[in-house]
C-alpha positions as CSV (number, residue, x, y, z in Angstrom):
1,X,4.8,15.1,-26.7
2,X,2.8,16.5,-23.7
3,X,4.8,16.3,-20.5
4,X,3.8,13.8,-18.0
5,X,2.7,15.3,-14.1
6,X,2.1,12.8,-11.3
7,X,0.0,13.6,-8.6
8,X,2.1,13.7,-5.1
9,X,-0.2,10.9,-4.0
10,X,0.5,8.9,-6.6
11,X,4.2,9.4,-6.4
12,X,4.0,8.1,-3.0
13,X,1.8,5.3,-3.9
14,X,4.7,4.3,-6.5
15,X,7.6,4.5,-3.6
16,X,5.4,2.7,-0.9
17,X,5.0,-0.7,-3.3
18,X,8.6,-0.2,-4.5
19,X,9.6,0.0,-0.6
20,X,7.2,-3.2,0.0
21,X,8.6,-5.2,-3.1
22,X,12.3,-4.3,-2.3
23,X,11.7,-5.6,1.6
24,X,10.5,-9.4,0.0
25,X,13.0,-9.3,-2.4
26,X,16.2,-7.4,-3.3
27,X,15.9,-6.0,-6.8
28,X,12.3,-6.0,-7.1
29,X,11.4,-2.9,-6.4
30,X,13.4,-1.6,-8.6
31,X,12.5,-3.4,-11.0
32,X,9.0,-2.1,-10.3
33,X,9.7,1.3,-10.3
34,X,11.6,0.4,-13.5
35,X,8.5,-1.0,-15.0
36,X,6.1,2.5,-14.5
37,X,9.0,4.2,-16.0
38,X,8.7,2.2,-18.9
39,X,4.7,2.3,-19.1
40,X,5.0,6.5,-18.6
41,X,7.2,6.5,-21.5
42,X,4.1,4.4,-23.1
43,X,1.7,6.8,-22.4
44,X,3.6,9.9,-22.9
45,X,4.1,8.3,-26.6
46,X,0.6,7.1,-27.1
47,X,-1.8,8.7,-24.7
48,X,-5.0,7.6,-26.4
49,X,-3.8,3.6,-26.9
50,X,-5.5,2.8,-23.3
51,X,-9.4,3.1,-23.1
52,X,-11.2,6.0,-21.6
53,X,-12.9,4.6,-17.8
54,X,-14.2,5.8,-14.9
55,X,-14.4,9.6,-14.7
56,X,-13.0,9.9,-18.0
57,X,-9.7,8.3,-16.5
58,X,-7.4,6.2,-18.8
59,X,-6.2,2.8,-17.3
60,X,-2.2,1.4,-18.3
61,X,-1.6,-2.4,-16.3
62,X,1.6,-3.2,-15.5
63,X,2.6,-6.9,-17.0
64,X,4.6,-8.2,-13.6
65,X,3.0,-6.3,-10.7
66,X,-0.6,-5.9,-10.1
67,X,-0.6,-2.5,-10.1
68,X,-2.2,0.2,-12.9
69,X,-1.2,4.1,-13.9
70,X,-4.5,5.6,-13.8
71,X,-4.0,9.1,-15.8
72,X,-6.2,11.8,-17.3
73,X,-4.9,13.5,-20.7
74,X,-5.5,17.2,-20.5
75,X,-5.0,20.1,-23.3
76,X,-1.3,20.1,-22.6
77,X,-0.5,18.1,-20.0
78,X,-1.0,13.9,-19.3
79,X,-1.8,14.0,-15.2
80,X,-1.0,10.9,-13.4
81,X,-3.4,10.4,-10.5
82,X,-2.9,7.4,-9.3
83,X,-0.4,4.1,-9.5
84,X,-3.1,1.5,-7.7
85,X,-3.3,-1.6,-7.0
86,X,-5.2,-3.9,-8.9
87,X,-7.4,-6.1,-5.9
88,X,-7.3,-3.1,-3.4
89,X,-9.9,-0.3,-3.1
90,X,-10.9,0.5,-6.6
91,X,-11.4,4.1,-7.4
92,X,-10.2,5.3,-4.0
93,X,-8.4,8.1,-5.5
94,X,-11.9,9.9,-7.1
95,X,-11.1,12.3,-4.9
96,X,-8.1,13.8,-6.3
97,X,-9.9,14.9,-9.5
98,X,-11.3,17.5,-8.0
């Protein structure tokens, strides 16, 4: 299995929402961040299950939150470059392919 690198961005994408969710609810935000665990264990597994989009970017949705793990899979490595939501600036994070 290729190992799994997420962007710093993205990491602090992740910890914003699960900082958000946990302030509306106690629990929630980890159960968030216990959710992208889950769907990184997913892609690390199956890299190839989620179709190719934008910028040759893969897309994985989360089932509870409206968020998605937008990733690229490289020669040995899968790159995480973004954990976005859903209804909120789409591609914002182009950028960070560079």
């Amino acid at each position: 299995m290729k190992r799994i690198i997420v962007h710093s961005e993205a990491e602090l994408e992740l910890w914003e929402a699960v900082e958000y969710y946990e302030t509306k609810y106690v629990g929630l935000g980890l159960d968030l961040e216990q959710e992208v665990s889950r769907a990184l264990v997913n892609i690390q597994e199956a890299p190839k299950k989620w179709s190719t989009r934008r910028y040759g970017t893969r897309c994985r949705l989360l089932a509870r939150f409206p968020y998605a793990i937008y990733y690229l899979e490289l020669q040995d490595i899968i790159w995480v470059v973004a954990v976005a939501h859903t209804s909120r600036r789409p591609y914002y994070w182009r950028k960070r392919l560079k």
